[in-house]
BAMARVEX-462123 format. One record per residue (C-alpha): chain; residue in three letters; residue number from 0; z, y, x. Coordinates in nm, 2 decimals. Each point is the difference from the previous one (the first is absolute). Example, Ala and Ser with C-alpha at 12.3 -4.5 7.8 and 13.67 -1.06 7.14 Angstrom:
BEGIN
<site><chaine>A</chaine><residu>ala</residu><num>0</num><w>0.78</w><v>-0.45</v><u>1.23</u></site>
<site><chaine>A</chaine><residu>ser</residu><num>1</num><w>-0.07</w><v>0.34</v><u>0.14</u></site>
# end
This chain:
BEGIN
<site><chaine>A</chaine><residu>unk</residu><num>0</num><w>10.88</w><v>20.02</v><u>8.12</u></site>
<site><chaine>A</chaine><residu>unk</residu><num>1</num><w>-0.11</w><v>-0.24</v><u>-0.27</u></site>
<site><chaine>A</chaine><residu>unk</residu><num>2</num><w>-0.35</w><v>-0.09</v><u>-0.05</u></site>
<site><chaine>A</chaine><residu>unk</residu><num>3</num><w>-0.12</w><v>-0.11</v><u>-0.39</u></site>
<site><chaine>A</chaine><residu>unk</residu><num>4</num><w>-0.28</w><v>-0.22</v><u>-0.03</u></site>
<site><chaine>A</chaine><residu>unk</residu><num>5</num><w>-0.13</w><v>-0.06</v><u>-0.37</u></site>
<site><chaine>A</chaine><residu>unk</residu><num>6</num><w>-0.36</w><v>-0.18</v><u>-0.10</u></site>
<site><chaine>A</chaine><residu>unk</residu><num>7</num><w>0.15</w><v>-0.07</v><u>-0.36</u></site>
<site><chaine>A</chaine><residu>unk</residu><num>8</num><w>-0.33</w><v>0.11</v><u>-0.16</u></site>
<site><chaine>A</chaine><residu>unk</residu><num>9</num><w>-0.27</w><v>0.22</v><u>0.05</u></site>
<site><chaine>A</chaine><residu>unk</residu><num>10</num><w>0.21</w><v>0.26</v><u>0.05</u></site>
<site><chaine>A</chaine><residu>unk</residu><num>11</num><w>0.07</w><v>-0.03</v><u>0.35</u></site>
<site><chaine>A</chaine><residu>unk</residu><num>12</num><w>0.25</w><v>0.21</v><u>0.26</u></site>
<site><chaine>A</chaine><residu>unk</residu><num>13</num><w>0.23</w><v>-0.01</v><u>0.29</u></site>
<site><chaine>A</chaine><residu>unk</residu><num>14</num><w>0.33</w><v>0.20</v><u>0.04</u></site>
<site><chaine>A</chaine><residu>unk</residu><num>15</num><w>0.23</w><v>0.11</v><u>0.27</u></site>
<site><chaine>A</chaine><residu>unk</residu><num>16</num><w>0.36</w><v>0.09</v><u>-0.11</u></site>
<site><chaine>A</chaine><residu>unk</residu><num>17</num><w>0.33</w><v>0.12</v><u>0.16</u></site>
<site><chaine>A</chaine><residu>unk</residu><num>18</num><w>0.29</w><v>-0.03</v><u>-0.11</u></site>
<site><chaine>A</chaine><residu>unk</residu><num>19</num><w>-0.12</w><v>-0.11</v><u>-0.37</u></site>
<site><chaine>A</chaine><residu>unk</residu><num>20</num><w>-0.22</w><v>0.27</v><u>-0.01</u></site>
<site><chaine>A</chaine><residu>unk</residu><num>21</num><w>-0.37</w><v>0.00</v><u>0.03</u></site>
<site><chaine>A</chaine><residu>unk</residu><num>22</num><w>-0.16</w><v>0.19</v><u>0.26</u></site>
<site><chaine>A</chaine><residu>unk</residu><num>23</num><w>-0.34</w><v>-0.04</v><u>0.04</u></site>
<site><chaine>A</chaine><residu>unk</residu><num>24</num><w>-0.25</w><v>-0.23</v><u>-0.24</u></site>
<site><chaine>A</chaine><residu>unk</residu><num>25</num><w>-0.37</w><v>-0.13</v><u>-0.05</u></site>
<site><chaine>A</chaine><residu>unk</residu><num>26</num><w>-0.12</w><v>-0.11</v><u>-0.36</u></site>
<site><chaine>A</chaine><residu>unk</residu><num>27</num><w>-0.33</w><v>-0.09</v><u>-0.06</u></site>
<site><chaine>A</chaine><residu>unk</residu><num>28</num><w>-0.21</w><v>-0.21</v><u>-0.29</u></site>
<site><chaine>A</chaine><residu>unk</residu><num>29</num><w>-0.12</w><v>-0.29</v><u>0.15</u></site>
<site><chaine>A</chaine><residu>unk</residu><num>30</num><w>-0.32</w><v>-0.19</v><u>-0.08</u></site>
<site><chaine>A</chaine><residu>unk</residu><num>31</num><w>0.10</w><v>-0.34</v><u>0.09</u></site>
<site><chaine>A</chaine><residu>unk</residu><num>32</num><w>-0.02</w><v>0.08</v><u>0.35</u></site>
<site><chaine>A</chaine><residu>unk</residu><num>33</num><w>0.36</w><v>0.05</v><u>0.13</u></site>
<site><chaine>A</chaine><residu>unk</residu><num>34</num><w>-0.08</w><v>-0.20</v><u>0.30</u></site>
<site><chaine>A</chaine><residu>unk</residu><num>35</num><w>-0.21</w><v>0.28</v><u>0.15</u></site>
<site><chaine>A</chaine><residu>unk</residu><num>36</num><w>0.22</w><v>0.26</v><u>-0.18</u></site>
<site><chaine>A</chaine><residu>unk</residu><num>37</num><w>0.38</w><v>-0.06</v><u>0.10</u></site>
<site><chaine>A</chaine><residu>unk</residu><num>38</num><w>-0.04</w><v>-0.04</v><u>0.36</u></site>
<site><chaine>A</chaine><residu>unk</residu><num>39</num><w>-0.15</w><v>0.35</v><u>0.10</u></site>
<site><chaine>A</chaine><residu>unk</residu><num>40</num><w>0.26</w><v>0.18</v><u>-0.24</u></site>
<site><chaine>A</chaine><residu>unk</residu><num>41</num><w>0.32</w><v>-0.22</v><u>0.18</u></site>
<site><chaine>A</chaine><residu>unk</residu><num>42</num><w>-0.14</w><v>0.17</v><u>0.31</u></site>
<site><chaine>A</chaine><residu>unk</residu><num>43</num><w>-0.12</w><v>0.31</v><u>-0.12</u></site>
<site><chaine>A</chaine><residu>unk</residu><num>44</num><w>0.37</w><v>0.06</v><u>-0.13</u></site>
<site><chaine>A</chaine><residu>unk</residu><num>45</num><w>0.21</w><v>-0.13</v><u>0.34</u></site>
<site><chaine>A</chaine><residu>unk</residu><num>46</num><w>-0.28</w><v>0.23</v><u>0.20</u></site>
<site><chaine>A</chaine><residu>unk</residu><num>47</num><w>0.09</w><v>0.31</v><u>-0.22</u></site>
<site><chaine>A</chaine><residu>unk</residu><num>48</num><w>0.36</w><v>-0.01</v><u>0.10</u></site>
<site><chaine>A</chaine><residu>unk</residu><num>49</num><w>-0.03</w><v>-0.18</v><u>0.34</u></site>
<site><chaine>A</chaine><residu>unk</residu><num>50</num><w>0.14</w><v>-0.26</v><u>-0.11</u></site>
<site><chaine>A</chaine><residu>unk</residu><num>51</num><w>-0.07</w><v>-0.42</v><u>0.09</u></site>
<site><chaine>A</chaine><residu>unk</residu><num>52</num><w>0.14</w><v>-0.26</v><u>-0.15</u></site>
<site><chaine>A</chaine><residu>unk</residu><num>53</num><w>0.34</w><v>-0.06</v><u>0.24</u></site>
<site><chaine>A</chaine><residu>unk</residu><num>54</num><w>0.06</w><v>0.31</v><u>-0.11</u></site>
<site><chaine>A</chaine><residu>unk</residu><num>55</num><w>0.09</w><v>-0.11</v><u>-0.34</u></site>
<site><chaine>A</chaine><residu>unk</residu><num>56</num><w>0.29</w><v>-0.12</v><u>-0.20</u></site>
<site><chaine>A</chaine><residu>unk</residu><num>57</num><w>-0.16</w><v>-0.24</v><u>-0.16</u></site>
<site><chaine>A</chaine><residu>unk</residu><num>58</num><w>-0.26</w><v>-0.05</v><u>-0.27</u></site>
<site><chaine>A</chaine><residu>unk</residu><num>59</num><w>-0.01</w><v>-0.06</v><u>-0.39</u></site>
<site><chaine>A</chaine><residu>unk</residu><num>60</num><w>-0.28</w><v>-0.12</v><u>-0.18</u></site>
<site><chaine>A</chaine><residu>unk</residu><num>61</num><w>-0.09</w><v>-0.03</v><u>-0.38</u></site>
<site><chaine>A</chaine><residu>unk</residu><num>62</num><w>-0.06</w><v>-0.40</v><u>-0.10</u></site>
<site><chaine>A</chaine><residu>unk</residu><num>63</num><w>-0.19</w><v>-0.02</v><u>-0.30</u></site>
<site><chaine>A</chaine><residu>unk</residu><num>64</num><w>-0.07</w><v>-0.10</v><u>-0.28</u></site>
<site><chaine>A</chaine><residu>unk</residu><num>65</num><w>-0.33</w><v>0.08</v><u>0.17</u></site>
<site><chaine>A</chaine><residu>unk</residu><num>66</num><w>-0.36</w><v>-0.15</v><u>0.07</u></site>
<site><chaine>A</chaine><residu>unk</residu><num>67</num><w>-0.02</w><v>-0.28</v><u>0.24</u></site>
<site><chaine>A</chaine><residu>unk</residu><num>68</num><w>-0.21</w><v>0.23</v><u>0.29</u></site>
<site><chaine>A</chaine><residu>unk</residu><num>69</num><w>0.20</w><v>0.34</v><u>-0.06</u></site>
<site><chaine>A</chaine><residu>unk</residu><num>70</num><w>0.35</w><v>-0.11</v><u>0.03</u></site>
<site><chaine>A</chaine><residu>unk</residu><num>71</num><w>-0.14</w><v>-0.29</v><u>0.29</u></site>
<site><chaine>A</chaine><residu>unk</residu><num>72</num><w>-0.12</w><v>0.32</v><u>0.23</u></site>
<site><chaine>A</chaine><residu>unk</residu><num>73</num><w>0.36</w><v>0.19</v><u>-0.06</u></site>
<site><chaine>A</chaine><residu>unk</residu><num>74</num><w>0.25</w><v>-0.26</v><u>0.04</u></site>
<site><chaine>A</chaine><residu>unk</residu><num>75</num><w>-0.19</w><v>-0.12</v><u>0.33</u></site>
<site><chaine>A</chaine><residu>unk</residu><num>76</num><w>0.01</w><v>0.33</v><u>0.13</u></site>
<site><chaine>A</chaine><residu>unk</residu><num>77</num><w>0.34</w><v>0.05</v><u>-0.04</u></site>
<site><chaine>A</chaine><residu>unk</residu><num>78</num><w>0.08</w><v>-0.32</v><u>0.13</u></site>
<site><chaine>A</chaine><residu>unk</residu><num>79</num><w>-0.28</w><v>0.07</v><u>0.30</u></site>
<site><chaine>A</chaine><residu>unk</residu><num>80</num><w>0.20</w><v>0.33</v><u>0.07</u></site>
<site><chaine>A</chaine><residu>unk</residu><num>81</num><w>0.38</w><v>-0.14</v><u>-0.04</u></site>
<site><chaine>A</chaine><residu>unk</residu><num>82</num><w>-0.05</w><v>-0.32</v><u>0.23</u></site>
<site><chaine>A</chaine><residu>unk</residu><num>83</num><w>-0.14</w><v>0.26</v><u>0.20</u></site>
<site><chaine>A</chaine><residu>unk</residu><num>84</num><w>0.21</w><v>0.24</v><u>0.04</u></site>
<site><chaine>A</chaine><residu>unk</residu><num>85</num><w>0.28</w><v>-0.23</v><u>-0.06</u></site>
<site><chaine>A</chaine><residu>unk</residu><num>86</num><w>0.10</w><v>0.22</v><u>-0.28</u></site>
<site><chaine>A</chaine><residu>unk</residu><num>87</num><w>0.16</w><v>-0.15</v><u>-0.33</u></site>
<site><chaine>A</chaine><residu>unk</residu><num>88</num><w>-0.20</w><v>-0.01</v><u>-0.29</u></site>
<site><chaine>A</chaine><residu>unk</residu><num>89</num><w>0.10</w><v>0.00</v><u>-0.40</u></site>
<site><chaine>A</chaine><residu>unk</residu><num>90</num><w>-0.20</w><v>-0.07</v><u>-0.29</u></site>
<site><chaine>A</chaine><residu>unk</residu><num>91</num><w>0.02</w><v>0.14</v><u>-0.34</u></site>
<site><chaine>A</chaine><residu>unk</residu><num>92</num><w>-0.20</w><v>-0.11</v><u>-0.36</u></site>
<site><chaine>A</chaine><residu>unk</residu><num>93</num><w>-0.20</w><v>0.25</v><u>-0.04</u></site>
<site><chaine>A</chaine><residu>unk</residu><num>94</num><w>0.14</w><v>0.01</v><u>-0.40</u></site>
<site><chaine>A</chaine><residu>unk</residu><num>95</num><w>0.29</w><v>0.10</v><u>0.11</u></site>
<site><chaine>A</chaine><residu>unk</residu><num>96</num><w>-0.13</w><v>0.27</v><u>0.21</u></site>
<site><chaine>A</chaine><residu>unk</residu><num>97</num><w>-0.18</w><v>0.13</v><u>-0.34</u></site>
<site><chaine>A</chaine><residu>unk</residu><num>98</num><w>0.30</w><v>-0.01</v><u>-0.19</u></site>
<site><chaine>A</chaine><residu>unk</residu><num>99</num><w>0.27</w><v>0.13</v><u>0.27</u></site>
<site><chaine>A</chaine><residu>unk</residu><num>100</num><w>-0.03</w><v>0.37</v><u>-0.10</u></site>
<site><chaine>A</chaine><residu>unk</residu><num>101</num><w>0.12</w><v>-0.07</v><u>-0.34</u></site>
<site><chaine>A</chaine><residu>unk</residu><num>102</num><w>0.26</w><v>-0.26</v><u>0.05</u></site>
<site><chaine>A</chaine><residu>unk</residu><num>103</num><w>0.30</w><v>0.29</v><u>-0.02</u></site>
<site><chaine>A</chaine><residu>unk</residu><num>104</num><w>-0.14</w><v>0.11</v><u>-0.32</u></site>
<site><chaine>A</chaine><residu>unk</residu><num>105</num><w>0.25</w><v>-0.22</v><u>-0.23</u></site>
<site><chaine>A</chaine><residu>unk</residu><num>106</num><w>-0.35</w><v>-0.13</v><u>-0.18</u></site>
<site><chaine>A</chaine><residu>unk</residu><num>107</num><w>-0.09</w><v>-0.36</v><u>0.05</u></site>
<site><chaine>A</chaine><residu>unk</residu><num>108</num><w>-0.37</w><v>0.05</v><u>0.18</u></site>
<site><chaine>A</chaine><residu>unk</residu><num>109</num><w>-0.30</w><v>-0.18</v><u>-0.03</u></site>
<site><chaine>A</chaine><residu>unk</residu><num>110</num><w>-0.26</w><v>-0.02</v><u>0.35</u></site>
<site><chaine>A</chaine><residu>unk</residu><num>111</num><w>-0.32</w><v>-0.07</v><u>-0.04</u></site>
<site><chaine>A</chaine><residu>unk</residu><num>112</num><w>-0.34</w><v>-0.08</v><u>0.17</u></site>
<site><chaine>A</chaine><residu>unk</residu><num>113</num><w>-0.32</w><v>-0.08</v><u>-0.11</u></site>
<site><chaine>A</chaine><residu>unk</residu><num>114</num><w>-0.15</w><v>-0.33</v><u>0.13</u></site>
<site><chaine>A</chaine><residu>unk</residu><num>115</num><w>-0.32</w><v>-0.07</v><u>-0.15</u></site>
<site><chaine>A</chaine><residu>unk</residu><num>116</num><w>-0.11</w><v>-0.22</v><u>-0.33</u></site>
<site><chaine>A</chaine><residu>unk</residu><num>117</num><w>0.22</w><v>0.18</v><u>-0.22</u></site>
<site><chaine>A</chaine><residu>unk</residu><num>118</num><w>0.29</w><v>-0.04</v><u>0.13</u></site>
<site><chaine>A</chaine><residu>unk</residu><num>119</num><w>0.34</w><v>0.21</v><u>0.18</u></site>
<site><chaine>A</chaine><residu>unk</residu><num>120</num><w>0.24</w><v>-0.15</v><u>0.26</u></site>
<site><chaine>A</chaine><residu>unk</residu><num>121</num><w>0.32</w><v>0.18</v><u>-0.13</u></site>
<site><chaine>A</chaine><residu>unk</residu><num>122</num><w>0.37</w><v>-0.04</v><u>0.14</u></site>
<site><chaine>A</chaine><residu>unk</residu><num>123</num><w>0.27</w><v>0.14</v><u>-0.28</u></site>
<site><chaine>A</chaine><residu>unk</residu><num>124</num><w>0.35</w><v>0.16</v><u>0.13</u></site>
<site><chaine>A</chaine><residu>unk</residu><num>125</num><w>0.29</w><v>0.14</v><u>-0.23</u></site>
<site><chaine>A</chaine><residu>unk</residu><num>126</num><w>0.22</w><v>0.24</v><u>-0.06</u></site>
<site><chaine>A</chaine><residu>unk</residu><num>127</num><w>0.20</w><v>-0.06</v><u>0.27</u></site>
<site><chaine>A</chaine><residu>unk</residu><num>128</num><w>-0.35</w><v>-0.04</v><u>0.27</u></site>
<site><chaine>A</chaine><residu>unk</residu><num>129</num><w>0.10</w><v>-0.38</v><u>0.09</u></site>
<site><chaine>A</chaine><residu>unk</residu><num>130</num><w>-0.32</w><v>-0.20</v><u>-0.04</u></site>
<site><chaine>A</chaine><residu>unk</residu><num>131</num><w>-0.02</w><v>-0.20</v><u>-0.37</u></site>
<site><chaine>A</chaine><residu>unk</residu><num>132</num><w>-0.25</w><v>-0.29</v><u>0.11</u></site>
<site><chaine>A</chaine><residu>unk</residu><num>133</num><w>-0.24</w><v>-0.08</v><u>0.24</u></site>
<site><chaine>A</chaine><residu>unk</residu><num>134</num><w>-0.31</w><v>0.17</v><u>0.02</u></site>
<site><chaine>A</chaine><residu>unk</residu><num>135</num><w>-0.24</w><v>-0.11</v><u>-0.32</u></site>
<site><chaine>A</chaine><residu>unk</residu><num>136</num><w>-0.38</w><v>0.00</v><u>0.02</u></site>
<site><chaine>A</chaine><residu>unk</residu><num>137</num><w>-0.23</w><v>-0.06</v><u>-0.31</u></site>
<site><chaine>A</chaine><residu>unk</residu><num>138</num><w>-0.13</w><v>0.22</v><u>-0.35</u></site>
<site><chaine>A</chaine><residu>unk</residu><num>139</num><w>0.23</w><v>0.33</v><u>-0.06</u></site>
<site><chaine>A</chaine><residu>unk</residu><num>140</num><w>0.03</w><v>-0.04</v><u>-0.31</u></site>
<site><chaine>A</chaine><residu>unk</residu><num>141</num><w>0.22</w><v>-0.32</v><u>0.01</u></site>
<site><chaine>A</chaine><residu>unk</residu><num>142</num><w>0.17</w><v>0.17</v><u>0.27</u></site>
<site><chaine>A</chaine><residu>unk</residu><num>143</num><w>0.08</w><v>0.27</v><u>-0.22</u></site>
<site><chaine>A</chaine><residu>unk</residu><num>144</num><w>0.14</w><v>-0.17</v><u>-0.32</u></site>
<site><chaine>A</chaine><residu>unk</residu><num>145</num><w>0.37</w><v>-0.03</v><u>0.09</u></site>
<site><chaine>A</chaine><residu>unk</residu><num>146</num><w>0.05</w><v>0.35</v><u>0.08</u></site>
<site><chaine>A</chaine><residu>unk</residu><num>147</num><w>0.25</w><v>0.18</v><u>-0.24</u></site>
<site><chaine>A</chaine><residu>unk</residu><num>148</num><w>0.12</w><v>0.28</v><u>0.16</u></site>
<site><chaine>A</chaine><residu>unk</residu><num>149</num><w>-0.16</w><v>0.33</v><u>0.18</u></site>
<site><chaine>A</chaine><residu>unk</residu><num>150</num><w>-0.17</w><v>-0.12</v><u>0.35</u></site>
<site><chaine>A</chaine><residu>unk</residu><num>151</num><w>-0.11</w><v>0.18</v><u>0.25</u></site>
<site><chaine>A</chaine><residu>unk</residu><num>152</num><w>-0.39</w><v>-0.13</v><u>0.10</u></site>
<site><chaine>A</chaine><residu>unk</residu><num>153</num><w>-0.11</w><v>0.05</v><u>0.37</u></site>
<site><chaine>A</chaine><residu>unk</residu><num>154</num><w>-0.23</w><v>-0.14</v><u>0.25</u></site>
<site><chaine>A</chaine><residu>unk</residu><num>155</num><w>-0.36</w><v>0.02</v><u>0.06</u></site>
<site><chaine>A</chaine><residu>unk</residu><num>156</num><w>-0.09</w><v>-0.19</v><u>-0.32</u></site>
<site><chaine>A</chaine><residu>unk</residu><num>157</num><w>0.15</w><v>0.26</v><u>-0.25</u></site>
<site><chaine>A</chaine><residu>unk</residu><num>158</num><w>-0.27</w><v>0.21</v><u>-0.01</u></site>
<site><chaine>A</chaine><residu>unk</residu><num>159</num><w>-0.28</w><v>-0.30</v><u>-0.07</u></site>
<site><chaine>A</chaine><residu>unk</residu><num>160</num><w>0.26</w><v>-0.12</v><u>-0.26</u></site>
<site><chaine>A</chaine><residu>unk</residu><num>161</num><w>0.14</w><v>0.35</v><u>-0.12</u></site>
<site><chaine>A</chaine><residu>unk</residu><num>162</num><w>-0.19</w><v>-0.01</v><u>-0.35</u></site>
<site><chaine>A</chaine><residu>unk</residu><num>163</num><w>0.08</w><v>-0.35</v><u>-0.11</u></site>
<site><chaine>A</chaine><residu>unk</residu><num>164</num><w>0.39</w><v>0.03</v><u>0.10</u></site>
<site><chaine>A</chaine><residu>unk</residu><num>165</num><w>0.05</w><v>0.32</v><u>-0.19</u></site>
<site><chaine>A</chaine><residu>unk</residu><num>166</num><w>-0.19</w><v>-0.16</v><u>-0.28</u></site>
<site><chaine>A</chaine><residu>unk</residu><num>167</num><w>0.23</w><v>-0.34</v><u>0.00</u></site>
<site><chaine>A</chaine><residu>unk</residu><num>168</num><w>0.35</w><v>0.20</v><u>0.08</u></site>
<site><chaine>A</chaine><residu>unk</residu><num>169</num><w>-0.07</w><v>0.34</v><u>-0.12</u></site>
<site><chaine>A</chaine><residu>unk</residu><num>170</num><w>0.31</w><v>0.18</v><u>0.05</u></site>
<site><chaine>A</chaine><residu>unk</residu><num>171</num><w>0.16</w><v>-0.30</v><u>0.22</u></site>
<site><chaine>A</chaine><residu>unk</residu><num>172</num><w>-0.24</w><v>0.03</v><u>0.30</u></site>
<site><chaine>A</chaine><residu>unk</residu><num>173</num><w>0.06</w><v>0.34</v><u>0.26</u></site>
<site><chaine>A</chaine><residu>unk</residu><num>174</num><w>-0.29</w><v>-0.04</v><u>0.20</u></site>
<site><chaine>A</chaine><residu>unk</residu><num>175</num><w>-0.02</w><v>0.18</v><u>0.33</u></site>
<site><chaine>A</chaine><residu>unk</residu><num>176</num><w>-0.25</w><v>0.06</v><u>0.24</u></site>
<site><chaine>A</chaine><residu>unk</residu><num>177</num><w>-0.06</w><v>-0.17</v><u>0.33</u></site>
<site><chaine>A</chaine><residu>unk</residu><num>178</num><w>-0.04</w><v>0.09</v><u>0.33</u></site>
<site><chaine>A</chaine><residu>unk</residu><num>179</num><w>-0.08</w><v>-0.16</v><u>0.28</u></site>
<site><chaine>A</chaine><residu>unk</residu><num>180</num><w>0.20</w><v>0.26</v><u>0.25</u></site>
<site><chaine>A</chaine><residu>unk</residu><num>181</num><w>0.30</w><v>-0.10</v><u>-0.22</u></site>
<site><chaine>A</chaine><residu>unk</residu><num>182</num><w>-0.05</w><v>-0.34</v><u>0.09</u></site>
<site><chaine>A</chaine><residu>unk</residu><num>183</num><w>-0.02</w><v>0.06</v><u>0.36</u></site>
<site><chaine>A</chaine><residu>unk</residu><num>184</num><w>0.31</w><v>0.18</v><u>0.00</u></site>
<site><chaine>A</chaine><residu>unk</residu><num>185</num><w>0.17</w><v>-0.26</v><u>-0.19</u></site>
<site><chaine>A</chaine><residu>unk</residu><num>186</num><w>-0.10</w><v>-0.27</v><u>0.29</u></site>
<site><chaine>A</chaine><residu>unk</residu><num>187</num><w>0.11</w><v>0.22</v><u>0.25</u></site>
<site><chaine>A</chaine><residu>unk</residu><num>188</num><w>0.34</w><v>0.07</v><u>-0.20</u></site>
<site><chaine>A</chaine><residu>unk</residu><num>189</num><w>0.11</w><v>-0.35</v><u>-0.08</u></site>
<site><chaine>A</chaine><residu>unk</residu><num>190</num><w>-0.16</w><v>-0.11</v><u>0.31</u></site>
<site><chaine>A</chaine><residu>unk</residu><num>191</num><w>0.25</w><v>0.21</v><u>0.22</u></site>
<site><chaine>A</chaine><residu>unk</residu><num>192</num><w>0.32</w><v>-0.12</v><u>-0.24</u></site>
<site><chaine>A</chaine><residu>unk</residu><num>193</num><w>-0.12</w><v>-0.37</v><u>0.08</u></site>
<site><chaine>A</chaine><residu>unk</residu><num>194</num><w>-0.03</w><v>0.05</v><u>0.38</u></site>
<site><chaine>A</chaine><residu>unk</residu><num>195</num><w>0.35</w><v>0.19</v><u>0.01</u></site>
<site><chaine>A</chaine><residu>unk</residu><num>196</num><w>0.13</w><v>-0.27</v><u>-0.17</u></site>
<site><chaine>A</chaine><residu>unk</residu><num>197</num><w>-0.10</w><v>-0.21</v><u>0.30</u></site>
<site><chaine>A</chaine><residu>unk</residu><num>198</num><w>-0.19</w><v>-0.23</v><u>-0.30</u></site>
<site><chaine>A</chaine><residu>unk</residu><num>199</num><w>-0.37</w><v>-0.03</v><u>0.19</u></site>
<site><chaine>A</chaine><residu>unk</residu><num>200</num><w>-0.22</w><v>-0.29</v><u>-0.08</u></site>
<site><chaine>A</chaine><residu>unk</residu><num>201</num><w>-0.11</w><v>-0.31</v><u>0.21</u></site>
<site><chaine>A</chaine><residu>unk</residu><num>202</num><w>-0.35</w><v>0.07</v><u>0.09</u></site>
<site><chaine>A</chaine><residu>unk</residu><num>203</num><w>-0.07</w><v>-0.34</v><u>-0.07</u></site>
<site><chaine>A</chaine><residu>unk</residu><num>204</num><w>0.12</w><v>0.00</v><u>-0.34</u></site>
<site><chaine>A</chaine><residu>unk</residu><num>205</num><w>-0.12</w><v>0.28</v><u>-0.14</u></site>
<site><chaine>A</chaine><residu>unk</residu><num>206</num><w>-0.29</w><v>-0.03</v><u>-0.22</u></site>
<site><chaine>A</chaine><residu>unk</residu><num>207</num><w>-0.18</w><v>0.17</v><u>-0.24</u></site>
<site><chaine>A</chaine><residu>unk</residu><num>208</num><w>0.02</w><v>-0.02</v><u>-0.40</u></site>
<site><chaine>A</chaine><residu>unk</residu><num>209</num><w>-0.40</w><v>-0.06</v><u>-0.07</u></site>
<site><chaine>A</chaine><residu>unk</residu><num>210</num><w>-0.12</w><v>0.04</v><u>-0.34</u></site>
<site><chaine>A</chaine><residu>unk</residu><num>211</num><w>-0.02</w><v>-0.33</v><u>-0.16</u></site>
<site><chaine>A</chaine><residu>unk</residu><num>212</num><w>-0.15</w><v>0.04</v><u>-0.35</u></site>
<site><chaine>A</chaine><residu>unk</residu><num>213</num><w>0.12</w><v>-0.27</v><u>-0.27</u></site>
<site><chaine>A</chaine><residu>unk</residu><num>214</num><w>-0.25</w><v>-0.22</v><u>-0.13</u></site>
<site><chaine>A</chaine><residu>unk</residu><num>215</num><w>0.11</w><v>-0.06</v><u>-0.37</u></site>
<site><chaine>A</chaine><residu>unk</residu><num>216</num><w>0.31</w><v>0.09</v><u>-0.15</u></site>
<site><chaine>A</chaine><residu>unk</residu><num>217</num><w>0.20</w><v>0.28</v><u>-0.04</u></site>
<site><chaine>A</chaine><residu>unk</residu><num>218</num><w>0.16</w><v>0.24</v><u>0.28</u></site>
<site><chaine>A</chaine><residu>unk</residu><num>219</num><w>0.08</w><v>-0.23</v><u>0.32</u></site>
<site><chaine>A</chaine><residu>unk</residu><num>220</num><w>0.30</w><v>0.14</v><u>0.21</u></site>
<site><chaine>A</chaine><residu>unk</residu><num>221</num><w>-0.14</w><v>0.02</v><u>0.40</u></site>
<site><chaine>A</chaine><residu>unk</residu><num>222</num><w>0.06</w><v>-0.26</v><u>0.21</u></site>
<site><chaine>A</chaine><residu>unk</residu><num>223</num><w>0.10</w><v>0.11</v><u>0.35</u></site>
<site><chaine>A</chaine><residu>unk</residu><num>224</num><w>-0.08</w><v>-0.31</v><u>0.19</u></site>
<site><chaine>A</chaine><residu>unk</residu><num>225</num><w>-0.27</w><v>0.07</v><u>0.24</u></site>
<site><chaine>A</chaine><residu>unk</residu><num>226</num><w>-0.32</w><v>-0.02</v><u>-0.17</u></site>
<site><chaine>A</chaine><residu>unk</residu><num>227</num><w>-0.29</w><v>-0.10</v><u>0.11</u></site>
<site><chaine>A</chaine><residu>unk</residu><num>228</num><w>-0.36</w><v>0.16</v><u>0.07</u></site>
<site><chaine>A</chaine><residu>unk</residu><num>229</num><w>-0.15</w><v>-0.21</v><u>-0.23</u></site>
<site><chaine>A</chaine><residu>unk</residu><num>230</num><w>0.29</w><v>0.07</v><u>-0.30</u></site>
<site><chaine>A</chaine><residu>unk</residu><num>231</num><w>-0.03</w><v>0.37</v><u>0.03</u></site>
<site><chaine>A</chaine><residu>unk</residu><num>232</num><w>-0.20</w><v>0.28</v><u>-0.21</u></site>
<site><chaine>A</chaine><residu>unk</residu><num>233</num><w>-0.29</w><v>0.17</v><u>0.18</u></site>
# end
C-alpha cells in the first residue's frame, strides 16, 4: 500500500493506492494552514483501513512548484513517515503530475499553475510526452508565444488563465479542466512505477522546488538547487 502526500497548493490531499490504483483519498482547500491540516488526514486515512505506517510500501509525495510553507509541511512528513517506517520514498514535480493524464494523447501539453503577481509556473511536454525544458516560471503570455501547434492546457492555473489563452491561441489552445483528485492519483501512479523500479530518493537529498519569482526579465527557468527561506515566495 502506497501512501500520496501532496501540499502543492491550496488544494491539499493524501492518497492510498494498490497496485496503481487509488483506494481511498482526502482533498481539501487549504487556507495556508496545512500544518494543522495534513497530519490528522495521514491518520485519519491509515485508521480507516487499520493501517500504520510499516504497513506501507512506501510513500510518494508531490514537490512543487509550491509555496515555501505548503510544500515545507508535505515533504517533511513524508520524510518524517519514511525514516520512520523505514519505507522508501519518491518524489514527483507536481507539473508533471498535472500533465500525466494527457501525456498518451499524441498532443504536446502545456501544465500550468498560478503563482501570484501575474504570473504561471508552466512545464511544456510533446507529442511524444518526454519533457521539452525545464519547468519556466514568469508572465503567460511570453510563455505562450512559441506555441504553433494544438496544446493541451492543464493544471490548476488553467481556469485563472482560461480567457486570456483562448484569446492569444484561439483554436491552438484545448484547455481542460483540473482536478485535484486527478492529481492525487497521478502521485500515487507514477509514485508506485518509481518505487517498483527500485528508483527511491535519498532522504537527504530530496528537496522541494519553492517558487522563486524573477525579479526583472523575462520567464526564468527554475533553479533546483536548494533554496533558501529567505529566496522563496510567501
Amino acid at each position: 500500500m502506497l501512501l500520496a502526500i501532496d501540499t502543492s497548493t491550496r488544494h491539499a490531499g493524501v492518497a492510498l493506492a494498490q497496485d496503481g490504483q487509488v483506494i481511498s483519498s482526502r482533498s481539501w482547500c487549504s487556507q495556508a494552514n496545512h500544518t494543522a491540516e495534513l497530519m490528522p488526514a495521514v491518520a485519519e486515512i491509515l485508521n480507516w483501513h487499520r493501517l500504520a505506517a510499516m504497513d506501507l510500501t512506501g510513500i510518494a509525495v508531490a514537490l512543487g512548484p509550491g509555496g515555501f510553507s505548503a510544500l515545507r509541511v508535505g515533504i517533511s512528513v513524508a520524510k518524517g513517515l519514511a525514516l520512520a517506517s523505514g519505507k522508501p520514498l519518491v518524489g514527483l514535480r507536481t507539473l508533471d503530475l498535472e500533465a500525466h493524464p494527457y501525456l498518451a494523447s499524441g498532443v504536446p501539453v502545456c501544465a500550468l499553475l498560478d503563482v501570484g503577481r501575474q504570473e504561471v509556473a508552466a512545464a511544456r511536454f510533446g507529442k511524444d510526452g518526454q519533457r521539452l525544458a525545464e519547468d519556466i516560471i514568469g508572465p503567460p503570455l511570453e510563455l505562450f508565444s512559441d506555441i504553433a501547434e494544438p496544446t493541451i492546457f492543464c493544471g490548476e492555473g488553467v481556469a485563472k488563465w482560461m480567457g486570456l489563452i483562448r484569446e492569444h491561441l484561439g483554436t491552438l489552445a484545448l484547455p481542460v479542466t483540473s482536478s485535484p483528485a486527478a492529481r492525487l492519483w497521478s502521485l500515487a501512479a507514477l509514485g508506485q512505477q518509481r518505487i517498483e523500479l527500485g528508483a527511491a530518493d535519498d532522504l537527504a537529498a530530496l528537496q522541494p522546488h519553492y517558487l522563486r519569482m524573477p525579479s526583472i526579465g523575462g520567464p526564468k527557468r527554475r533553479d533546483h538547487t536548494p533554496q533558501s527561506s529567505s529566496r522563496s515566495s510567501p
